[in-house]
C-alpha positions as CSV (number, residue, x, y, z in Angstrom):
1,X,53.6,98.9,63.9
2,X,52.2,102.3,63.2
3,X,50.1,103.0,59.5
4,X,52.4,104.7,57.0
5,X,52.1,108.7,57.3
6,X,50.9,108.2,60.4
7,X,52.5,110.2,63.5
8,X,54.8,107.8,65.2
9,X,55.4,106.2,61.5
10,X,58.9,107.0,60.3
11,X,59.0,109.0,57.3
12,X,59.2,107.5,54.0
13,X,62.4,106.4,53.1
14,X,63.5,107.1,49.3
15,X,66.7,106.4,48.8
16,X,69.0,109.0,50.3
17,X,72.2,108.7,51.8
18,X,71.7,111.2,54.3
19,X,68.4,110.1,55.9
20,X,69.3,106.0,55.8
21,X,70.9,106.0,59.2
22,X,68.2,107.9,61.1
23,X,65.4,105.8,59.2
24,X,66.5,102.8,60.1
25,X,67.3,103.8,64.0
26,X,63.9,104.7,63.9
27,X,62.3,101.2,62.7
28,X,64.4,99.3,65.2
29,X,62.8,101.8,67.6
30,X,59.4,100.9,66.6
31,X,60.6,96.7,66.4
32,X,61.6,97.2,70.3
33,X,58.7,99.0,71.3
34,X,56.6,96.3,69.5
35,X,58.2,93.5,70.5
36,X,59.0,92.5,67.1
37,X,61.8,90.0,67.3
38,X,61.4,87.6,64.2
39,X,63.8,88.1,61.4
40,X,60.7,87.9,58.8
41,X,58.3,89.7,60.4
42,X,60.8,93.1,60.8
43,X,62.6,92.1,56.9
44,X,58.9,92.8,56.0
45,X,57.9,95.5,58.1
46,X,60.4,97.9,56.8
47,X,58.7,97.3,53.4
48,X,56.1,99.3,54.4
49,X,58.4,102.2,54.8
50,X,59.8,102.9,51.8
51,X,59.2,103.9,48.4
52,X,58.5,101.1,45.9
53,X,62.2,101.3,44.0
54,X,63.5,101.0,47.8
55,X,61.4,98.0,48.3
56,X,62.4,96.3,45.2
57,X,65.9,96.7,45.7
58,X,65.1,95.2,49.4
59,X,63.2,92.4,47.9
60,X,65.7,91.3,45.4
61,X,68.4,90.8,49.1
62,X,69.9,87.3,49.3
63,X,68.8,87.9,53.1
64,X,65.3,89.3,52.6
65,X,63.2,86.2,53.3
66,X,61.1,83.7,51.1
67,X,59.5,80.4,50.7
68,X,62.4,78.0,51.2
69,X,64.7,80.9,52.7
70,X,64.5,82.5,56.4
71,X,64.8,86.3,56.6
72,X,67.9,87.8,58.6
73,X,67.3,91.4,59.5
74,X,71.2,91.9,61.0
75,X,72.7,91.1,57.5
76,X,69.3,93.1,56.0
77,X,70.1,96.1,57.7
78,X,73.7,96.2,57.2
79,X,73.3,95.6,53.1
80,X,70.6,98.7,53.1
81,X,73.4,101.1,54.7
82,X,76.2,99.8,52.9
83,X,74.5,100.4,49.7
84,X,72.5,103.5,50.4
85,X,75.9,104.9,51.1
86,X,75.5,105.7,54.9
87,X,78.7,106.5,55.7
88,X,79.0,109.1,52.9
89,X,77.7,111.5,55.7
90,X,80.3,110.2,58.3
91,X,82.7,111.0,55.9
92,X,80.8,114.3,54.7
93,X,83.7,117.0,55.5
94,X,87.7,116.4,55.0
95,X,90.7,118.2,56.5
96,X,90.6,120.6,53.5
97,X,87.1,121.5,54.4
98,X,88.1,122.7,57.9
99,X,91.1,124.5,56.3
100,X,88.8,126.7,54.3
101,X,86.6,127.5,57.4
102,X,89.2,128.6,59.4
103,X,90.6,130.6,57.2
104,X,87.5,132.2,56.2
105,X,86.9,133.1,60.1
106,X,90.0,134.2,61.0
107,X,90.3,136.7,58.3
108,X,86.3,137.7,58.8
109,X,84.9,139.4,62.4
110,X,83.0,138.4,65.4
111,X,81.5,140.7,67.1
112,X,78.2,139.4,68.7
113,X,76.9,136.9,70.3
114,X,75.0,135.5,67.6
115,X,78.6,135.2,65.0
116,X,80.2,133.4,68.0
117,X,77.7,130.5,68.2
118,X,77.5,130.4,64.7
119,X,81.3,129.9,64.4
120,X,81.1,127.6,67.1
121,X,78.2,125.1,65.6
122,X,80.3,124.9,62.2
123,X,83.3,124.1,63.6
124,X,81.8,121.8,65.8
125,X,80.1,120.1,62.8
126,X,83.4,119.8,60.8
127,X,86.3,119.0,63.3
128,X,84.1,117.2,65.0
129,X,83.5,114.7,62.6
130,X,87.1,114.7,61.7
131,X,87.6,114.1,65.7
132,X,85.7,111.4,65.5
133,X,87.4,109.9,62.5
134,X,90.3,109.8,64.4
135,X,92.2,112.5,61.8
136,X,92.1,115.1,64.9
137,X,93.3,114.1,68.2
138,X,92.5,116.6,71.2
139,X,95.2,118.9,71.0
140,X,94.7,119.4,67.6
141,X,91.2,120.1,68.2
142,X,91.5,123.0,70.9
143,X,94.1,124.6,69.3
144,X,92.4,125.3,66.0
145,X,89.4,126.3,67.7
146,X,91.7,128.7,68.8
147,X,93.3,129.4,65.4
148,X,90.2,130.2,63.6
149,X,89.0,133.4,65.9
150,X,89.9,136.7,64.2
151,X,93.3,138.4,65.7
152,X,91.5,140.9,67.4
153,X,89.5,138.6,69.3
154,X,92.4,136.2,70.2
155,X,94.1,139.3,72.1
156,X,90.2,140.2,73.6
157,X,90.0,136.7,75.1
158,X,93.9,136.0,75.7
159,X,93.5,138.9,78.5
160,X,90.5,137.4,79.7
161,X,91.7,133.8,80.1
162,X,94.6,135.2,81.8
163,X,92.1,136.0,84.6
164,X,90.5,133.1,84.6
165,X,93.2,131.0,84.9
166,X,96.2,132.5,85.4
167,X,98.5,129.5,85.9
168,X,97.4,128.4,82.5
169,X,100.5,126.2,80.7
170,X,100.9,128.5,77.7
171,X,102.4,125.3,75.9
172,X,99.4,123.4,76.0
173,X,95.7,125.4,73.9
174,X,93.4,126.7,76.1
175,X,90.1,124.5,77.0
176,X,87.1,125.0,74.5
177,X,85.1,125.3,78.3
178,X,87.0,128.7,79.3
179,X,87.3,130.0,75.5
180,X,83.2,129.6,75.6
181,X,82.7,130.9,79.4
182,X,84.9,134.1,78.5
183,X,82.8,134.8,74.9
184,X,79.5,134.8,76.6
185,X,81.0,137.2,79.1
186,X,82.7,139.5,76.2
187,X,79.3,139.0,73.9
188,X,76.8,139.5,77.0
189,X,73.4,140.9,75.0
190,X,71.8,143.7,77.6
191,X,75.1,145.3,78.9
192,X,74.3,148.1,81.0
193,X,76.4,150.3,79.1
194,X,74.0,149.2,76.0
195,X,70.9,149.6,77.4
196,X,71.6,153.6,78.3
197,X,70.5,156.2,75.9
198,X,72.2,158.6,74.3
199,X,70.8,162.0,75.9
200,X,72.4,160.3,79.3
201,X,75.8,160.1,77.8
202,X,77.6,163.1,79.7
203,X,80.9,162.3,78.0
204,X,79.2,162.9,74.6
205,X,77.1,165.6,75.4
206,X,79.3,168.6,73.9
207,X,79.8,166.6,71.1
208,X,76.1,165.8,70.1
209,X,75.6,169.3,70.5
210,X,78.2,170.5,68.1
211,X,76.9,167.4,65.7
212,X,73.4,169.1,65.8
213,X,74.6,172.7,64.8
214,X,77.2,170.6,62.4
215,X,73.7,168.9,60.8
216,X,71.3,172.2,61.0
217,X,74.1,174.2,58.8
218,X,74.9,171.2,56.7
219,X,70.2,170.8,56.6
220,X,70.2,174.5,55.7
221,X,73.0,174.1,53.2
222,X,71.3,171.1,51.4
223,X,68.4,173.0,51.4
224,X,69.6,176.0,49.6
225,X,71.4,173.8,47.3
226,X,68.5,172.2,46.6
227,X,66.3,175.1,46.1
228,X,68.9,176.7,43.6
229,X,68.9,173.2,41.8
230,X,65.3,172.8,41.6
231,X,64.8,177.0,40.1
232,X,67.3,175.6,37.9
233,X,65.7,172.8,36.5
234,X,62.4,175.1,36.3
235,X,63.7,177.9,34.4
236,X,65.7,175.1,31.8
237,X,61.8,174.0,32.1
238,X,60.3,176.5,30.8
239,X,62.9,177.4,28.3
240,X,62.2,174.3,26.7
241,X,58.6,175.0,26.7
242,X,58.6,178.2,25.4
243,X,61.0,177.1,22.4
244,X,58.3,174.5,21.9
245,X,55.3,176.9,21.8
246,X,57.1,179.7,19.6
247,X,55.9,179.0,15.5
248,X,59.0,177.9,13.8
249,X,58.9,180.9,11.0
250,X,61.4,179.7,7.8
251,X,63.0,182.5,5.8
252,X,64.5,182.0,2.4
253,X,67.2,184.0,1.0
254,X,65.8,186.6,-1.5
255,X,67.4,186.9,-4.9
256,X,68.0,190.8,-5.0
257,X,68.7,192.3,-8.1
258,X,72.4,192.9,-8.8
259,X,73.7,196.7,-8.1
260,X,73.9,198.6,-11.5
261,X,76.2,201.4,-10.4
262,X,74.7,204.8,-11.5
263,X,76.5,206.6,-13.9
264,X,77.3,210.0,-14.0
265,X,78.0,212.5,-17.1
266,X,81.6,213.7,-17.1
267,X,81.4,216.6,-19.3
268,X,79.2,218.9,-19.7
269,X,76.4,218.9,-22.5
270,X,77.2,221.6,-24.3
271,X,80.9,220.0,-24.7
272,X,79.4,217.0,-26.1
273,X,77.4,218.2,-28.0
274,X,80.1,220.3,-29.7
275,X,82.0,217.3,-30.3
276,X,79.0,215.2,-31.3
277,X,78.9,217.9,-34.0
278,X,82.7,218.2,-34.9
279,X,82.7,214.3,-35.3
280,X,79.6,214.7,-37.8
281,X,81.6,216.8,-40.3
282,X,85.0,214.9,-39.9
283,X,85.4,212.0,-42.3
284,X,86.1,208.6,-40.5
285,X,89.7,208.6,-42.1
286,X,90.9,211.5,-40.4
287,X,93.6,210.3,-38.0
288,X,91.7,212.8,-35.0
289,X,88.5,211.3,-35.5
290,X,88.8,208.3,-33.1
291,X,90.8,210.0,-30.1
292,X,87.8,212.2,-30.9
293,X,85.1,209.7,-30.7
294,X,87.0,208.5,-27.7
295,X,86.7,211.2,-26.0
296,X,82.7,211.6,-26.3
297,X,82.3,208.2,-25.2
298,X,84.0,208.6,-21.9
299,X,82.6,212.3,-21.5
300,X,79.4,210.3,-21.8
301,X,79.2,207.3,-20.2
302,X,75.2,206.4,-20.9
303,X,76.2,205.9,-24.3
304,X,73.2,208.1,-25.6
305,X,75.8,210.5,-27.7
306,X,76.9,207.9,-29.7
307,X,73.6,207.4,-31.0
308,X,74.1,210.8,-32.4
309,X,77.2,210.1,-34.5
């Protein structure tokens, strides 16, 4: 048997559920290539294998051998895979799962070659393991192949398989082998009407010539509209600079003297000083002496006369 971590050495098994099956198809590989036909001698082989919970678990077998009991690989093997859960992966995907995916794909597109063999691996993968289970039977198979191709490419093909087999039973789902032999025609990479460049197109050529005038005057418009933006932008620029140099002077309200309204004599000043000396020699009893004294005062209003009196 080959070292561990060696080349033809399987690769260390640790437990999973979804590498169990393939290791232990390798190691009765290796026992046939080897010649290794005891039951002890391949019960202890595997040992060197796996990790050392795997190997505990393995010792601890009611059919792992020992002193007074002999090894039996069969009922070995089978214990490892029923309790490493093998047939979790066998039973990996569920009707519900291939629901999901077709409804996913119909809705979606496919439109190259590289989309159709995708879609055609996954649903391979899932209702083919549900085929296999017996929950699909062969009609139920081909027709959701079928069912899960977008609607647009179910009326592509339909044309197609037509063709192809024109005496088709339209009661019965087309054969996955004419479905497949019609996409690889449809997705063909390198068609010839790919592979031609543009400036050879004569059908488009008046209208890749109006597109270029269309996308010089739409150019020249950008660039105007970009030179108008960007003097914009300079002149808000500078502006911002300029307020930024400019010394920020504060002024303070002044408290200005209040108005005193000139006054102006009324009378003459000979008049007042006639009355100045009238209201001298009258006695302040005499009922004319204050319309008199009144009469100074608004003659003159700076009030010097009635200093006099």
């Amino acid at each position: 048997m080959p070292v561990r971590g060696s080349k033809n050495a399987p690769k260390t098994f640790q437990g999973k559920s979804s590498t169990v099956q393939r290791f232990i198809d390798h190691v009765e590989r290796l026992f046939a290539l080897h010649h290794i036909v005891n039951n002890d001698d391949r019960c202890n082989a595997i040992l060197d294998y796996v990790t050392t919970k795997v190997a505990d678990f393995i010792r601890t077998s009611a059919h792992f051998p020992t002193a007074i009991i002999p090894g039996d690989w069969d009922e070995l093997r089978d214990e490892i895979l029923k309790y490493y859960d093998a047939d979790r992966q066998q039973s990996r995907y569920k009707p519900a799962d291939l629901q999901a995916f077709l409804r996913k794909s119909h809705r979606g597109s496919c439109s190259t070659l590289t989309q159709w063999k995708k879609y055609y691996r996954t649903y391979s993968t899932i209702a083919g393991q549900l085929r296999v289970k017996g929950v699909l039977n062969l009609r139920e198979y081909q027709t959701l192949f079928w069912k899960g191709l977008p609607s647009e490419l179910q009326r592509i093909f339909e044309a197609k398989l037509l063709s192809i087999v024109p005496n088709h039973n339209l009661t019965q789902p087309y054969e996955i082998a004419d479905i497949i032999t019609v996409a690889e025609r449809h997705f063909l990479r390198n068609k010839f009407t790919e592979m031609t460049m543009q400036g050879y197109d004569i059908t488009n050529l008046s209208e890749t010539d109006s597109d270029d005038e269309d996308s010089e005057s739409e150019d020249s418009d950008s660039s105007e509209e970009e030179g108008r933006r960007k003097r914009r932008i300079r002149k808000s620029h500078q502006t911002r600079q300029t307020r930024r140099q400019d010394p920020i002077t504060v002024t303070y309200p002044s408290n200005p003297e209040p108005d005193v309204p000139k006054r102006k004599y009324e009378g003459s000043a000979e008049e007042v000083e006639s009355m100045i000396k009238q209201l001298n020699t009258m006695s302040l009893h005499d009922p004319a002496y204050g319309h008199l004294y009144y009469r100074v005062l608004l003659l003159d209003p700076t009030g010097m006369a009635a200093k006099c009196i």
